[in-house]
VEXDREN-2710 file (C-alpha; in Angstrom, 1 decimal):
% VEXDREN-2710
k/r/px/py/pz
1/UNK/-8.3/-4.3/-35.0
2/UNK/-7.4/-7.8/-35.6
3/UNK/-3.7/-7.1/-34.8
4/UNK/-4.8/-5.6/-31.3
5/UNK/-7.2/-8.5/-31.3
6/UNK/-4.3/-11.4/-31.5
7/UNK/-1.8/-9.4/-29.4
8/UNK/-4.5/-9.6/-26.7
9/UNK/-5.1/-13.1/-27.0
10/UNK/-1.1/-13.9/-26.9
11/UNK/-0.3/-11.6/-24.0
12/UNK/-3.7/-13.6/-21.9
13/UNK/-1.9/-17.0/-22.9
14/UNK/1.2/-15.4/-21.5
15/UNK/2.1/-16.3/-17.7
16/UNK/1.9/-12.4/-17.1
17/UNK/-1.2/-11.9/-18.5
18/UNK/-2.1/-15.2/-16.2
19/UNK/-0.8/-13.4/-13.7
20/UNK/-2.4/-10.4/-14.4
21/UNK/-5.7/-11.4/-14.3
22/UNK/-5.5/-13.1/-10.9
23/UNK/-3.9/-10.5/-9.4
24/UNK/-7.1/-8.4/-10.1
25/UNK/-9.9/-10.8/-8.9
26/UNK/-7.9/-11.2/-5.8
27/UNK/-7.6/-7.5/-5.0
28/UNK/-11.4/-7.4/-6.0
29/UNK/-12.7/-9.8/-3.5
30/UNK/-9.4/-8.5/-1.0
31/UNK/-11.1/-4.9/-1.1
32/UNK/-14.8/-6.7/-0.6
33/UNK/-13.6/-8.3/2.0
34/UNK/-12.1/-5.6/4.0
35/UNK/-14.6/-3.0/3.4
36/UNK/-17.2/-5.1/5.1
37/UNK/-14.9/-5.6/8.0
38/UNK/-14.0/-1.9/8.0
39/UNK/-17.3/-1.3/8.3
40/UNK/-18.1/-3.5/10.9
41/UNK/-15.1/-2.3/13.0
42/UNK/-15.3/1.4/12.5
43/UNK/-18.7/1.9/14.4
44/UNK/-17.6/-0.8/16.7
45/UNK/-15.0/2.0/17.6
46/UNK/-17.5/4.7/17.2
47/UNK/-19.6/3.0/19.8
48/UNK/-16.3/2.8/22.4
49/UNK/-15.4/5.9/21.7
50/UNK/-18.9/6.9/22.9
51/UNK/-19.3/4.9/25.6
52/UNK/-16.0/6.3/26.7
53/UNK/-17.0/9.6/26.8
54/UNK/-19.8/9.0/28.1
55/UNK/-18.6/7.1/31.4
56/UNK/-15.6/10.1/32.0
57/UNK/-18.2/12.4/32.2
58/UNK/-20.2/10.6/34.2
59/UNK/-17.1/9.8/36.7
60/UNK/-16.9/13.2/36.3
61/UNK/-20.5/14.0/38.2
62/UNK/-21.5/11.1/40.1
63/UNK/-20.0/12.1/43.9
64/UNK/-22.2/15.5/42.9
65/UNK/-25.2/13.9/42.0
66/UNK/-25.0/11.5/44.2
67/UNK/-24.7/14.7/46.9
68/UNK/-27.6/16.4/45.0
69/UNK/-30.2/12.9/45.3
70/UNK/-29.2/12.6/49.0
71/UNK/-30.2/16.4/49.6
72/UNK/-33.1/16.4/47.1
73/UNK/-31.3/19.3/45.2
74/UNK/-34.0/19.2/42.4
75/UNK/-31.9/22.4/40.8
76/UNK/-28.4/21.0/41.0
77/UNK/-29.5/17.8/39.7
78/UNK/-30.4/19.2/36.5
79/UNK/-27.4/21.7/36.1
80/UNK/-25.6/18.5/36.6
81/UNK/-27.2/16.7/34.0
82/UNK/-28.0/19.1/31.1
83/UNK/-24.3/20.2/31.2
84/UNK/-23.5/16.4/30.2
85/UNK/-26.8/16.7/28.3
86/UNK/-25.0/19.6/26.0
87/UNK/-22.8/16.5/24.6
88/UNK/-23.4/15.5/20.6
89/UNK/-22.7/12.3/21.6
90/UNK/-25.2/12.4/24.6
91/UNK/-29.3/11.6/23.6
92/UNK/-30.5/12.0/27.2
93/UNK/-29.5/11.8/31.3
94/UNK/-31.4/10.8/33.6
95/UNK/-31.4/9.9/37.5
96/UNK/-33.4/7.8/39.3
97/UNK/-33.8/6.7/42.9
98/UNK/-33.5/3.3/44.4
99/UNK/-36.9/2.6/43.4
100/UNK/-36.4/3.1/40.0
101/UNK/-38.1/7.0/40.2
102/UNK/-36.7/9.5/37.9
103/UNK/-36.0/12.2/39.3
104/UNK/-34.3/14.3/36.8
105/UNK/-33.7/13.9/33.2
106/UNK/-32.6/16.1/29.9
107/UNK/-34.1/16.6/27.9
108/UNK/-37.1/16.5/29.9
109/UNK/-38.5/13.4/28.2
110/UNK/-35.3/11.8/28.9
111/UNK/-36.5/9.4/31.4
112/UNK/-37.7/7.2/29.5
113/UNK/-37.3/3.4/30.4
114/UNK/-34.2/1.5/29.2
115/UNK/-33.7/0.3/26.1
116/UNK/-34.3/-3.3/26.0
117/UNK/-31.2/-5.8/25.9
118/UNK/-29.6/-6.5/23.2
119/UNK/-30.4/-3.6/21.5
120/UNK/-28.2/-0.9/19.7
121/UNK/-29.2/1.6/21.7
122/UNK/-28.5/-0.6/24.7
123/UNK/-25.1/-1.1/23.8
124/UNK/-24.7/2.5/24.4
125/UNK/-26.4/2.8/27.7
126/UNK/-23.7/3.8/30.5
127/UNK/-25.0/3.3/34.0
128/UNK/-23.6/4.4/37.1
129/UNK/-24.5/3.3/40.9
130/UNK/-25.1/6.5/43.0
131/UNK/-24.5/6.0/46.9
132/UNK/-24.2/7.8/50.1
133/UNK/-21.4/10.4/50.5
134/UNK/-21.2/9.6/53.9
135/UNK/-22.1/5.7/53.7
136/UNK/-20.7/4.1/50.6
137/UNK/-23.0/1.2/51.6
138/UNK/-26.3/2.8/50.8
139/UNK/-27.4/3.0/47.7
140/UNK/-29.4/6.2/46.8
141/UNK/-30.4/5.2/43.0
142/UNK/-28.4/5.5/40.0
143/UNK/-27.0/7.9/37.5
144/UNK/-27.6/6.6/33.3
145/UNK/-26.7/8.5/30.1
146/UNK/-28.0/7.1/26.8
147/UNK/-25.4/7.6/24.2
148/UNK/-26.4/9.6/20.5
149/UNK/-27.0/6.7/18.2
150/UNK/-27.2/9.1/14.9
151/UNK/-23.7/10.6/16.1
152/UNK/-21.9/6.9/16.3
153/UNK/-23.3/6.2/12.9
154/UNK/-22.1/9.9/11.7
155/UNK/-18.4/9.2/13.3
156/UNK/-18.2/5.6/12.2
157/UNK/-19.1/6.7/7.8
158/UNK/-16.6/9.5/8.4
159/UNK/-14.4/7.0/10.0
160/UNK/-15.3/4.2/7.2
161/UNK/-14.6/6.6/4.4
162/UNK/-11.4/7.4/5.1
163/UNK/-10.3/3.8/5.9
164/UNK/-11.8/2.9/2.7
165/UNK/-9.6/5.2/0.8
166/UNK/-6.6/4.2/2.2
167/UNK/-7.7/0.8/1.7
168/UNK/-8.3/1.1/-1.8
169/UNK/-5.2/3.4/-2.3
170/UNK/-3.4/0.4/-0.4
171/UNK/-4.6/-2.5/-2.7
172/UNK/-3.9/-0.3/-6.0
173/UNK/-0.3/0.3/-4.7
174/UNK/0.0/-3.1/-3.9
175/UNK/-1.2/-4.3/-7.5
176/UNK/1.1/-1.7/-9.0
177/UNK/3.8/-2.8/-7.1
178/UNK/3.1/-7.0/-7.6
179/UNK/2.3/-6.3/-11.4
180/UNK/5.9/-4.4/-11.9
181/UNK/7.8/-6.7/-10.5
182/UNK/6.4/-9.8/-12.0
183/UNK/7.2/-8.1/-14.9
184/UNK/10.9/-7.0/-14.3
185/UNK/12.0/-10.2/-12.5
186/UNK/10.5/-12.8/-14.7
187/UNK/8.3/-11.8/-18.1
188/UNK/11.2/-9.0/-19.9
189/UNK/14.0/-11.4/-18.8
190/UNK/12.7/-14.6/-19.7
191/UNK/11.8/-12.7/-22.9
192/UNK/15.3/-11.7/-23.4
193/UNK/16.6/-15.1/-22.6
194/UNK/14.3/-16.6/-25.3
195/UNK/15.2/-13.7/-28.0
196/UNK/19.2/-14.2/-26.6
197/UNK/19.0/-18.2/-27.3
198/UNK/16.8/-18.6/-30.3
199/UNK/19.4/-16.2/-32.1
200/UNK/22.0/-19.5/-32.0
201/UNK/22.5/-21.9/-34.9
202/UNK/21.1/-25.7/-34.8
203/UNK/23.1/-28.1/-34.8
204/UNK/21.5/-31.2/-33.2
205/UNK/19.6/-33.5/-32.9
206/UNK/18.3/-33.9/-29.1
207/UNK/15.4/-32.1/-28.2
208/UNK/13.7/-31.3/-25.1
209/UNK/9.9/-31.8/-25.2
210/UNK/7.6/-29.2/-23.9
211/UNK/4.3/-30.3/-22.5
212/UNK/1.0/-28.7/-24.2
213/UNK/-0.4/-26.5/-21.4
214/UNK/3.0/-24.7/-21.4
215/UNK/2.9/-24.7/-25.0
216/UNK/2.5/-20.9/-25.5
217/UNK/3.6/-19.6/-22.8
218/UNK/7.2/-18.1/-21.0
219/UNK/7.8/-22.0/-20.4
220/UNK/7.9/-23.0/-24.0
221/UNK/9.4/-20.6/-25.1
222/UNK/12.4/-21.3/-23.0
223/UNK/12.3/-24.8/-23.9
224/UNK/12.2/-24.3/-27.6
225/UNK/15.6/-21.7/-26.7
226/UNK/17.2/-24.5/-24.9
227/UNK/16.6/-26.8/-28.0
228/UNK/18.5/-24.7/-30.3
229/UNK/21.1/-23.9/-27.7
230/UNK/21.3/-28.2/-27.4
231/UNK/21.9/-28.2/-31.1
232/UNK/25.5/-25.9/-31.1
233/UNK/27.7/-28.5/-29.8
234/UNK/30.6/-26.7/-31.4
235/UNK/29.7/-24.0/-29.2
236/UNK/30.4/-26.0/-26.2
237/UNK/33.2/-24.2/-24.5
238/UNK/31.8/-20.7/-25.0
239/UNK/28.4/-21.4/-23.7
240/UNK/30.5/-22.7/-20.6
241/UNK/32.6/-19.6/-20.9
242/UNK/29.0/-17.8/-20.8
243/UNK/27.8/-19.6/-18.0
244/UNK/30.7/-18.4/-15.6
245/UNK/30.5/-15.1/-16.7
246/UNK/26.6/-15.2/-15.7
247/UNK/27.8/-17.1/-12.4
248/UNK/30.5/-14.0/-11.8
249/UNK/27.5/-11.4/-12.5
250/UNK/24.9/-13.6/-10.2
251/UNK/28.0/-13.7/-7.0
252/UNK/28.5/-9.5/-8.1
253/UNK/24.7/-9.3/-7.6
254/UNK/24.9/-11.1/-4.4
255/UNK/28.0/-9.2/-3.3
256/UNK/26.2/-5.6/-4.3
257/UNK/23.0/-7.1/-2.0
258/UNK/25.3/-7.6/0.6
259/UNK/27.3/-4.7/1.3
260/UNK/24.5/-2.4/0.6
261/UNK/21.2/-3.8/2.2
262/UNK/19.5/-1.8/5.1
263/UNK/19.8/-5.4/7.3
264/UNK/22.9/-5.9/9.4
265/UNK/24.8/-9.6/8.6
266/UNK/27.0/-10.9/10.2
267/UNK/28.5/-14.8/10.7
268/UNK/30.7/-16.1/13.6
269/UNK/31.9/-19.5/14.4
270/UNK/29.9/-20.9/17.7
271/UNK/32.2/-19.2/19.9
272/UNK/31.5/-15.6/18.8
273/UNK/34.3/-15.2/16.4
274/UNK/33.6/-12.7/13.5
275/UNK/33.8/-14.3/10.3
276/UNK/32.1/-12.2/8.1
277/UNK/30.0/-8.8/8.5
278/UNK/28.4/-5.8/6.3
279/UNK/29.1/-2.6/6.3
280/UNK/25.2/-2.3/7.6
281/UNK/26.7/-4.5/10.8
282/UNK/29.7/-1.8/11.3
283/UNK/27.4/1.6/11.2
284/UNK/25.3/-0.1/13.9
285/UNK/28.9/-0.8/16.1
286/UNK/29.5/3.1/16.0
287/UNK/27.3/5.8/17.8
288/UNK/27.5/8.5/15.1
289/UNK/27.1/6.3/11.9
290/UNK/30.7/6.3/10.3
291/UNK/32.4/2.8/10.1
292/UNK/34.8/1.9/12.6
293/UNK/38.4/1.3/11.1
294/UNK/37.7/-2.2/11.6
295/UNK/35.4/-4.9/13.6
296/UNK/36.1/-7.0/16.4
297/UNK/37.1/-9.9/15.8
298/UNK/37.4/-11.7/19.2
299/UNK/34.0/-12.2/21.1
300/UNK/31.7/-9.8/18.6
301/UNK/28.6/-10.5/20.3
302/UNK/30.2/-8.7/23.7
303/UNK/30.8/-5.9/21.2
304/UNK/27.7/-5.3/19.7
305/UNK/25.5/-6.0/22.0
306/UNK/24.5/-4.1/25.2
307/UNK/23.3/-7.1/27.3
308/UNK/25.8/-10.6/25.0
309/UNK/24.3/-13.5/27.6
310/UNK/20.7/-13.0/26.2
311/UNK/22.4/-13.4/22.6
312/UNK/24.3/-16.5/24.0
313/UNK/21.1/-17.7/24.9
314/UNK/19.5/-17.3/21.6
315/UNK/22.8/-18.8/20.2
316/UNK/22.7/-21.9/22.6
317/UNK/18.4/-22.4/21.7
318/UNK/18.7/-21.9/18.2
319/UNK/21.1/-24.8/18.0
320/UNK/19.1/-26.8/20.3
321/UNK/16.1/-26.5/18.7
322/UNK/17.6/-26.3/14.9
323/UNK/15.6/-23.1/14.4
324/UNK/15.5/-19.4/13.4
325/UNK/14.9/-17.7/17.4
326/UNK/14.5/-13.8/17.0
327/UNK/14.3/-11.1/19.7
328/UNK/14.6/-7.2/19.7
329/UNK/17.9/-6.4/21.4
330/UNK/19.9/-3.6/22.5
331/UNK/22.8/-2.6/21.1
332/UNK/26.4/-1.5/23.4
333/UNK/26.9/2.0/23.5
334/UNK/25.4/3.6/20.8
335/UNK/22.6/5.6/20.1
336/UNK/20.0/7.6/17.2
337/UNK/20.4/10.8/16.2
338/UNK/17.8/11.6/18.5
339/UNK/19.8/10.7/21.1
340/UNK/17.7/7.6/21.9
341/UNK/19.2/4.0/23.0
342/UNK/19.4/2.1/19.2
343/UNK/17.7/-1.4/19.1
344/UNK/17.8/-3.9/16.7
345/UNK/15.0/-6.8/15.7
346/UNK/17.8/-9.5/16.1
347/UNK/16.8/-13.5/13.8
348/UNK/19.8/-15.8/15.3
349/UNK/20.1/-19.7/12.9
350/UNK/22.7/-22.1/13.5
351/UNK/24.3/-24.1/10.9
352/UNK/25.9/-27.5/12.5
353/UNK/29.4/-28.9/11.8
354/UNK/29.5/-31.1/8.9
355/UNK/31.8/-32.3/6.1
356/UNK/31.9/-28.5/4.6
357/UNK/31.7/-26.9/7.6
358/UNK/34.5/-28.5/10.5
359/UNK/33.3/-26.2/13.5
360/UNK/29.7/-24.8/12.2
361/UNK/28.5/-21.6/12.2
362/UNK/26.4/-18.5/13.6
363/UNK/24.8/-16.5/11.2
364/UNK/22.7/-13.2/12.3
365/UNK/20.3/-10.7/10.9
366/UNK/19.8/-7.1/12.3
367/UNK/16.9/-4.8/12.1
368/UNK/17.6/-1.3/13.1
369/UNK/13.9/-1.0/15.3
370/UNK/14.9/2.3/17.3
371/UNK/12.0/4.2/15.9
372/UNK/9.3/1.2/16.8
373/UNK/10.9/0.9/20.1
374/UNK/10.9/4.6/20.4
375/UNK/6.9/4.8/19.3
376/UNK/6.2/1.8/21.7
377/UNK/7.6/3.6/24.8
378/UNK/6.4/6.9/24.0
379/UNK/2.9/4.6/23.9
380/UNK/2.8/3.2/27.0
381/UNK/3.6/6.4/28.8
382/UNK/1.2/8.3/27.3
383/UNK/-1.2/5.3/28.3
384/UNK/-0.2/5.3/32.0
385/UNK/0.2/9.1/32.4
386/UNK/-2.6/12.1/32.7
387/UNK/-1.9/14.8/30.0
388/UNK/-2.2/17.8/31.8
389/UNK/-0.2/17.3/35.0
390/UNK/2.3/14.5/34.5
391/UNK/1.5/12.3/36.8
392/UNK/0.4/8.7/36.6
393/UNK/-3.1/8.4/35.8
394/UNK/-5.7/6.1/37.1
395/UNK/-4.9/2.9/34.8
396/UNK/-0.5/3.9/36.0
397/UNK/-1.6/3.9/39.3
398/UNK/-3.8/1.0/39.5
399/UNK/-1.3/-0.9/37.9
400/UNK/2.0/0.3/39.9
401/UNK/-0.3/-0.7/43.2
402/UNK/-1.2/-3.9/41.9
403/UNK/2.8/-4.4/41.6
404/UNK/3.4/-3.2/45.2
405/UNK/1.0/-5.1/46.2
406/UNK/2.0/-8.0/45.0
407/UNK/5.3/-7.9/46.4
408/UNK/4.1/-7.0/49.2
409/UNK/2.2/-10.0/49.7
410/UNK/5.5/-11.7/48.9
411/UNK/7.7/-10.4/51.0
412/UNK/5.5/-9.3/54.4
413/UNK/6.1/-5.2/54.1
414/UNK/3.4/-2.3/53.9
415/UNK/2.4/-0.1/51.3
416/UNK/0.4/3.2/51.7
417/UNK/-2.1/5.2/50.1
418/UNK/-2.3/8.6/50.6
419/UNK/-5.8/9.5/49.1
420/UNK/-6.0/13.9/48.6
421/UNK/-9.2/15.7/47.4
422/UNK/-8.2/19.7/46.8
423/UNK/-10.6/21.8/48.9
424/UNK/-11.3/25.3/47.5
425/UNK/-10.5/23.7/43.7
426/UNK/-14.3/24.0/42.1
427/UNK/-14.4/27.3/43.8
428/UNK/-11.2/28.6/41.4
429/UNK/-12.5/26.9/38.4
430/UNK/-15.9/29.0/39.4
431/UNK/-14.3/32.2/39.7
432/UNK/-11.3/32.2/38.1
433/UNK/-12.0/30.0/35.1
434/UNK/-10.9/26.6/33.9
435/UNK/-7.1/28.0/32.7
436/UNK/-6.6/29.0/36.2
437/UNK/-8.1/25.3/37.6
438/UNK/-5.7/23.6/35.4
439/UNK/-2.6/26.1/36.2
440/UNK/-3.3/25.4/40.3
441/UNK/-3.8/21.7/39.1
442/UNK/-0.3/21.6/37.6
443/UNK/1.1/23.6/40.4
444/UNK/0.2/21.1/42.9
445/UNK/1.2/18.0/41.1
446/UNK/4.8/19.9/41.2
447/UNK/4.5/20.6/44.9
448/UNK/3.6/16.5/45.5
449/UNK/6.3/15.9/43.1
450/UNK/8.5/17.9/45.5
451/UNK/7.8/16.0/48.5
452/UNK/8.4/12.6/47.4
453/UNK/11.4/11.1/49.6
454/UNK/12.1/8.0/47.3
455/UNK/12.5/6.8/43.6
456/UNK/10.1/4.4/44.6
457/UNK/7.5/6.3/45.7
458/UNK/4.5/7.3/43.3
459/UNK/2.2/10.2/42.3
460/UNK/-0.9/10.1/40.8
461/UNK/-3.9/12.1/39.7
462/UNK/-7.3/9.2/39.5
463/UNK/-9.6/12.4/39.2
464/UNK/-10.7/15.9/38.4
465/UNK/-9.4/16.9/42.1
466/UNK/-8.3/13.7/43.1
467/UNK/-4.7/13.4/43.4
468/UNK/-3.2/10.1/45.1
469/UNK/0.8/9.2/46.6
470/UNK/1.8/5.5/47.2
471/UNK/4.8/4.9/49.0
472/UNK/6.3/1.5/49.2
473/UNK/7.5/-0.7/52.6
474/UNK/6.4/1.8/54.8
475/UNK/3.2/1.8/57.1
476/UNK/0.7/4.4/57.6
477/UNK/1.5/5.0/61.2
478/UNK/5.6/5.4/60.2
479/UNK/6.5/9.2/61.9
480/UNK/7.9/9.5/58.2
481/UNK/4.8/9.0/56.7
482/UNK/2.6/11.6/58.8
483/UNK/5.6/14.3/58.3
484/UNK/5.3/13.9/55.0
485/UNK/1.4/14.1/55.0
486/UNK/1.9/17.4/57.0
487/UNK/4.2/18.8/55.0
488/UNK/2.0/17.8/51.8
489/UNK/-0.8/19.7/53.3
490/UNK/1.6/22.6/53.9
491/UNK/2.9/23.1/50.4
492/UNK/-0.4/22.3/48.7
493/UNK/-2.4/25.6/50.6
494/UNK/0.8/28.1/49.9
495/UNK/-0.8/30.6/47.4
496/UNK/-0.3/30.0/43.8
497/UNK/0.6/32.9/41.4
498/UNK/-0.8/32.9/38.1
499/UNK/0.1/34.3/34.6
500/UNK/-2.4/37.2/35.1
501/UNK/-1.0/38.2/38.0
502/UNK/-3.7/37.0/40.4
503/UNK/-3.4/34.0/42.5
504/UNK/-4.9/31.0/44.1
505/UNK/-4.9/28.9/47.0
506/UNK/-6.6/26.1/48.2
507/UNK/-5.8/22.9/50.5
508/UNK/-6.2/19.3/51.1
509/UNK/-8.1/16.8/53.0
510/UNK/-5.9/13.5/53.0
511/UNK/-6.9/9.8/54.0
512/UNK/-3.7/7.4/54.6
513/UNK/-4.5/3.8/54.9
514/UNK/-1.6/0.7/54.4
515/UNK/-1.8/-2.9/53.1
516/UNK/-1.9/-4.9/55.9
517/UNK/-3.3/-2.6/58.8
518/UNK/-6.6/-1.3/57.0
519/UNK/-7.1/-3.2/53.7
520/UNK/-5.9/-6.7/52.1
521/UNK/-6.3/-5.6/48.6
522/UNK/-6.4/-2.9/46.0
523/UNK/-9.9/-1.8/46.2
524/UNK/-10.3/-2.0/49.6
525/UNK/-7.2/-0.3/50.2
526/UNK/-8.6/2.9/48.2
527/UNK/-12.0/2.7/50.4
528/UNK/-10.3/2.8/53.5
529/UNK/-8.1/5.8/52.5
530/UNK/-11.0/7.6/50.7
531/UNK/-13.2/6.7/53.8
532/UNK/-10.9/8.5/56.2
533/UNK/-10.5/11.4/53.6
534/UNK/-14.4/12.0/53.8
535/UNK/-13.5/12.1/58.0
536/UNK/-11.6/14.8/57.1
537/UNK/-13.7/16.8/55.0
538/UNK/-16.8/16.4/57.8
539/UNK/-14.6/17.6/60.5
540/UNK/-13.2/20.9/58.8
541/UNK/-11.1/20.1/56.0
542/UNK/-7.4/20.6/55.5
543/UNK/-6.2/17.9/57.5
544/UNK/-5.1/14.6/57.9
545/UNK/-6.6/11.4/58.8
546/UNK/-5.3/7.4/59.1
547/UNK/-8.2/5.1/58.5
548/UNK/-9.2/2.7/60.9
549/UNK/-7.9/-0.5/61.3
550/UNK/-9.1/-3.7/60.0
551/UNK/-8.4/-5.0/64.0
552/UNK/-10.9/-1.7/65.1
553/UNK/-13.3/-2.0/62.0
END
């Protein structure tokens, strides 16, 4: 016991057990730390991911409700309502009128006033002005879902436990990781240094002192190694003999690092000429991952890379500015196994001329980041795109108008909207189900597809039946653009065969309104064309219609 007892109290003097023991009050208070903020943040998300439910569906029913207040449809106002009602994450709908009258709720208490600010339960309140179908400037009351606070609290613990075990699992690995090689890369060898110098003879009498707090730890027990190795003068030439030796191991190290680390290095003198490069550098060069017989070694950086002035650039700043510059950068004609363009996360430093070096020098680091890139893009089209059909969704298409807009603002042309709701489309999902809705939906985002004249032109789907085209420096009242709205509504009410054999068919009422005739910006561009949609729709259906222009209006 008394053994174990002084081994203990040696191995806590010891700079790993130092280490040891701050390495675990830090992960304590790290894991602390972070479960309070993953707590915090996970119903934060819960709440959004509510809130976002809640507002698609009630995007999803407003135009109906707000046809079912303006004809006092006491029964479709509640079919409306309970089937968002049937939600988990939904604790009651209600509508009321202009005057604040509800006149419709589920559950039937449901209509209860709102929660007052600042509440939790108002941060869950969604809200959603109803107007006129036929007058979008009258307001006939409003449409409100109160979101489940028990099933944000349920989502966010379920959420918060599992970040907590990764967290935890996270910080142990880390600990694990810190703890091993603390003690690989400086307790055994120092050890081993101490055991390899204390084993030669004394033979002098300089000695190096050791202060006291380092008295009984790693650092004195070097010391007292280096004050026996000070004493074997006569061993002079073969501790310098030993020093070389370490020197060759150390550059061998260095060597091994180089040729086989995962990073691509390479130097050039400042005007691109390959000095030096890894074999890392020379599997990136070559599309199917052998080693070219050997590397360029006139102008490397027009080579490698896919577009060399950017690098240039980054050559020319990071010797201006006597700085690291970094930037993800594609590489010339070669590709993953996936077939995808490769990229690298390129750091470019300079080193200036000097007394050692006569010209200077360009040394680079590469990062293969194909897979990022490749996650990033895959990202940002999923983001912009709707899942079922293809087609840009709302947050694509807002943002590709806002971009024709803006140059169109530049440079003086039009761009038009072509706003299609599909008539006939509840009837299918009605009475041939919701497979059969999504199979016609698909259908006709292929036949809009098929239409489309121009690389630059765009098609969308903003809604449940909503589907949208925006074509770029061309104006509503181009022949081009009404043969094409023609031929939209032609292809759109051909009949549609489906997998069961039966098929569909329904058609389109389309409003067409351009920046500058009818609108000067985004939102009243989508008015104007969903203005001169609803003309359609009270005249027949099925048809087309150009919206009126601001001069007329």
């Amino acid at each position: 016991m008394r053994i174990a007892l002084l081994r203990f109290q040696s191995y806590r003097r010891s700079l790993h057990g130092k280490f040891i023991l701050i390495l675990i009050g830090l992960a304590s208070l790290l894991a602390l730390l972070a479960s309070l903020v993953v707590v915090r943040l996970t119903f934060v998300k819960a709440s959004e991911s509510t809130k976002t439910t809640l507002e698609a569906m009630l995007s999803a029913i407003e135009k109906s409700t707000a046809v079912g207040v303006y004809a006092e449809d006491q029964v479709l106002l509640l079919e409306l309502i309970k089937g968002v009602a049937r939600d988990p994450n939904v604790a009651r709908v209600w509508v009321e009128d202009s005057a604040g009258k509800v006149l419709a709720a589920s559950p039937p208490d449901g209509g209860q006033p709102a929660p007052p600010p600042g509440s939790v339960e108002a941060s869950l309140l969604v809200s959603r002005r109803l107007v006129s179908p036929f007058d979008g400037g009258e307001e006939l009351g409003h449409l409100l879902a109160q979101g489940s606070l028990p099933q944000v609290v349920q989502e966010a613990n379920l959420l918060a436990r599992w970040l907590g075990v990764a967290q935890a699992t996270l910080i142990t690995l880390l600990a694990l990781l810190l703890n091993h090689v603390v003690l690989v890369m400086l307790s055994r060898p120092m050890m081993r240094l101490s055991r390899k110098l204390s084993t030669i003879a004394p033979g002098s009498g300089q000695r190096l002192s050791v202060e006291k707090r380092h008295r009984n730890d790693e650092v004195g027990t070097v010391v007292s190694a280096v004050n026996g190795l000070l004493t074997a003068t006569e061993t002079a030439l073969q501790g310098e003999r030993q020093m070389r030796a370490e020197i060759a191991a150390m550059e061998a190290q260095y060597r091994q690092i180089f040729n086989h680390t995962s990073a691509g290095i390479f130097v050039l003198t400042p005007s691109g000429r390959l000095i030096n490069c890894n074999p890392t550098v020379l599997r990136l060069m070559n599309a199917d991952g052998a080693e070219p017989s050997a590397p360029p070694s006139e102008d490397f950086v027009q080579a490698l890379f896919a577009d060399p002035e950017q690098v240039r650039r980054m050559i020319a700043e990071a010797g201006a500015l006597s700085q690291t510059v970094a930037a993800d950068l594609a590489l010339r004609n070669t590709r993953s196994k996936d077939g995808e363009p490769r990229w690298v996360h390129c750091l470019i430093s300079v080193q200036p001329a000097s007394a050692e070096l006569a010209e200077g020098m360009v040394e680079g680091v590469n990062y293969d980041v194909t897979q990022r890139k490749s996650e990033e893009t895959a990202a940002s089209h999923q983001a912009q795109h709707d899942g079922l059909t293809g087609l840009k969704n709302r947050v694509g298409v807002v943002a590709a108008l806002d971009h024709m807009l803006q140059q169109a603002q530049a440079s003086g042309h039009a761009v038009t909207l072509l706003f299609l709701d599909l008539d006939g489309f509840k009837k299918v999902n009605d009475e041939l189900g919701h497979e059969a809705g999504d199979a016609v939906m698909v259908e006709c985002a292929k036949r809009m597809r098929g239409v489309l004249r121009r690389s630059s032109d765009i098609a969308g789907r903003v809604g449940g039946d909503e589907l949208v085209l925006l074509l770029d420096r061309v104006d509503a009242e181009a022949p081009m653009v009404q043969a094409l709205a023609q031929n939209l509504l032609r292809v759109i009410s051909e009949p549609i065969a489906l997998r069961d054999g039966r098929t569909a068919q329904v058609g389109a009422s389309i409003g067409l309104a351009s920046y500058p005739r009818h609108a000067l910006h985004r939102a009243a561009l989508f008015n104007a064309a969903d203005t001169a949609m609803y003309e359609v729709k009270r005249h027949g259906k099925n048809a087309w219609r150009v919206a009126e222009s601001l001069s007329q209006a």
